[in-house]
C-alpha positions as CSV (number, residue, x, y, z in Angstrom):
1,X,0.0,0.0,0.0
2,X,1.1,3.1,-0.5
3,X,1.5,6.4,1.3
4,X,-1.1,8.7,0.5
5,X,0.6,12.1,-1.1
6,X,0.6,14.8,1.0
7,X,0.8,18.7,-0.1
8,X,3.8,20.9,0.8
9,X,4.3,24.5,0.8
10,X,7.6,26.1,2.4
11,X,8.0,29.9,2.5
12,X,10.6,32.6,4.3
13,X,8.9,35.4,4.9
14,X,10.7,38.6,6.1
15,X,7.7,39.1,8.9
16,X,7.6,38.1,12.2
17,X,5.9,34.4,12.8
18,X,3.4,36.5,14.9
19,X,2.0,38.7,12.5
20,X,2.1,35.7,10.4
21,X,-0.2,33.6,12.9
22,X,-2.4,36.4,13.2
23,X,-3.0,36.8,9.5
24,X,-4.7,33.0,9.6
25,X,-7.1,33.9,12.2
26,X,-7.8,37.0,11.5
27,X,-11.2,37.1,9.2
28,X,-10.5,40.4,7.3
29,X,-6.8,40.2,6.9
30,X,-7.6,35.8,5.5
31,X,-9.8,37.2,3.2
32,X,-6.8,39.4,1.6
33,X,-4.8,36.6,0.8
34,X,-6.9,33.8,0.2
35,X,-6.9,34.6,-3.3
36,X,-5.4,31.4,-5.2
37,X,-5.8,31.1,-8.9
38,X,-8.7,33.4,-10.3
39,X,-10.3,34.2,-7.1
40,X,-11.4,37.7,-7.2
41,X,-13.0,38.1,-4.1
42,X,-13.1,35.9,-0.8
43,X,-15.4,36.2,2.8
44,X,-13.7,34.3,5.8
45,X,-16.3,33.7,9.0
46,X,-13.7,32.2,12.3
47,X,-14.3,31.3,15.6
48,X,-10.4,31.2,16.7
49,X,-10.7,28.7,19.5
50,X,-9.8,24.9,19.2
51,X,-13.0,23.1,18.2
52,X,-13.8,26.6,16.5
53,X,-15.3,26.8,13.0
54,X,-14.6,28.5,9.5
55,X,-16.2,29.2,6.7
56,X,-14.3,30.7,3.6
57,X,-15.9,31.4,0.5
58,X,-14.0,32.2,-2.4
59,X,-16.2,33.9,-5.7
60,X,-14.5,33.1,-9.3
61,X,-15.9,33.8,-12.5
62,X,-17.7,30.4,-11.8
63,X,-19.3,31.4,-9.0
64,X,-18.4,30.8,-5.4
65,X,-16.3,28.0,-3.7
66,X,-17.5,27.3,-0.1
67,X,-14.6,25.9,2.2
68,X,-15.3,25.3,5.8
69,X,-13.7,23.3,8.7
70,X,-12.9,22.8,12.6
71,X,-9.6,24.3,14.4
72,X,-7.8,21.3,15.8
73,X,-5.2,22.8,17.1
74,X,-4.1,26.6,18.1
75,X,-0.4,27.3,19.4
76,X,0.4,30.5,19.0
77,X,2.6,31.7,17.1
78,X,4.0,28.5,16.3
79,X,1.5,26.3,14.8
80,X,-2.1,25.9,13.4
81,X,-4.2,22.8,12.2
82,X,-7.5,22.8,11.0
83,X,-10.2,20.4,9.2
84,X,-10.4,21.5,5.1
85,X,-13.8,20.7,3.2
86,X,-15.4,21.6,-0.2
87,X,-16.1,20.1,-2.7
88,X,-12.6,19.9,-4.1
89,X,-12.0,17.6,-1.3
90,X,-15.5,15.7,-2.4
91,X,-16.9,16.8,0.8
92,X,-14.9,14.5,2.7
93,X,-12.3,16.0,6.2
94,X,-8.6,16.9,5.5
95,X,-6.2,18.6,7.3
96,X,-4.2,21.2,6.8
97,X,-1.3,22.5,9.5
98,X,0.8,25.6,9.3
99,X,4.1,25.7,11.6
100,X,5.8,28.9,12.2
101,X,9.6,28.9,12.7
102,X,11.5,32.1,13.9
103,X,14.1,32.8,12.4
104,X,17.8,34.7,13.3
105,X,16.8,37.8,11.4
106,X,13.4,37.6,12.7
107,X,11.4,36.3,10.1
108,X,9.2,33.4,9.5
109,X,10.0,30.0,7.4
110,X,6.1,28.6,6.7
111,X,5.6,24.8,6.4
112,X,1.9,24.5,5.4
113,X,1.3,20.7,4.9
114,X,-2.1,19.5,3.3
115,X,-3.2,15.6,4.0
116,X,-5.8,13.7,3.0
117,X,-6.5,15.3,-0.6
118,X,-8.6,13.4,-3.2
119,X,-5.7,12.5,-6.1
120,X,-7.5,14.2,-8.7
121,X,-7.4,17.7,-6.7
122,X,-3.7,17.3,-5.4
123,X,-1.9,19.6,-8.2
124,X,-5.0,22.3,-7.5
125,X,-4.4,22.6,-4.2
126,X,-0.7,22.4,-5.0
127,X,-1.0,25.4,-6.4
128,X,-3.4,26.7,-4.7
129,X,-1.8,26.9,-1.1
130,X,1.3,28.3,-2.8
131,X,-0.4,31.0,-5.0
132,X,-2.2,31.9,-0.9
133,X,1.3,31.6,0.6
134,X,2.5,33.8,-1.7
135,X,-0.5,36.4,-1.1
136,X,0.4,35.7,2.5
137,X,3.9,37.0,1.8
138,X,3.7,39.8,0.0
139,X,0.9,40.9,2.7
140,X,2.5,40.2,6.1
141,X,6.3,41.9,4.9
142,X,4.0,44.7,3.9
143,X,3.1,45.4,7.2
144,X,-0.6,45.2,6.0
145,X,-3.4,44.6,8.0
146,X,-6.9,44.8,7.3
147,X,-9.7,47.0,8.4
C-alpha cells in the first residue's frame, strides 16, 4: 500500500511568525490573501478557538467555492491545524497544518502541509496553497493589515 501524497508548501517570509499567525485567524486580513488562482473576491467567518469553526468562501468567474472546517489545534505563534472541506476535497475532512519557525533575522520560514487530498485535486491545491502563501507573503512583509 502506498502512502497517501501529502501537499507541501515552504516559505521565508521577512515578517515576524506573529503577525504571520495572526494573519490565519484574523477574518479580514484571511480574506486578503486567500486569493489562489482566479479568485477575485473571498469572505472568511472564524471562531479562533480549538474546536472553533470556519467558513471561507472564495467567488471566481464560476461562481463561489464554499470551504469550511474545525480548528484542531491553536499554538500561537508557532503552529495551526485545521479540518479542510469543499467540494474539491469531495466533501470529505482533511487537514491542513501551518508551523511557524522564527528565524535569526526575525522572520518566519512557513511549512503549510495539506493531508488527506482526493488525487485528482492534489496539483490544484498544490497550487493553490502556494499561489495563498504567496498572497500571504507579500501581505505580512508589507506590514498590511486589514480593516
Amino acid at each position: 500500500m502506498t502512502e497517501p501524497r501529502v501537499v507541501i508548501v515552504r516559505r521565508s517570509i521577512a515578517a515576524p511568525r506573529e503577525r504571520v499567525f495572526d494573519a490565519w485567524l484574523d477574518p479580514a486580513t484571511l480574506a486578503r490573501f486567500m486569493l489562489p488562482g482566479d479568485v477575485t473576491h473571498t469572505t472568511a467567518e472564524v471562531d479562533a478557538r480549538v474546536g472553533g469553526r470556519f467558513r471561507i468562501v472564495m467567488t471566481h468567474g464560476r461562481g463561489g467555492a464554499e470551504h469550511w472546517g474545525e480548528y484542531l489545534v491553536i499554538d500561537p505563534p508557532a503552529r495551526l491545524s485545521f479540518t479542510w472541506i469543499s467540494a474539491s476535497t469531495d466533501l470529505q475532512s482533511t487537514t491542513v497544518t501551518i508551523e511557524l519557525h522564527e528565524r535569526d533575522d526575525g522572520g518566519t520560514d512557513l511549512v503549510l502541509s495539506h493531508r488527506g487530498l482526493p488525487d485528482r485535486t492534489f496539483g490544484s491545491h498544490e497550487g493553490g496553497w502556494g499561489s495563498i502563501v504567496a498572497k500571504l507573503d507579500v501581505l505580512a512583509t508589507s506590514g498590511g493589515r486589514a480593516g
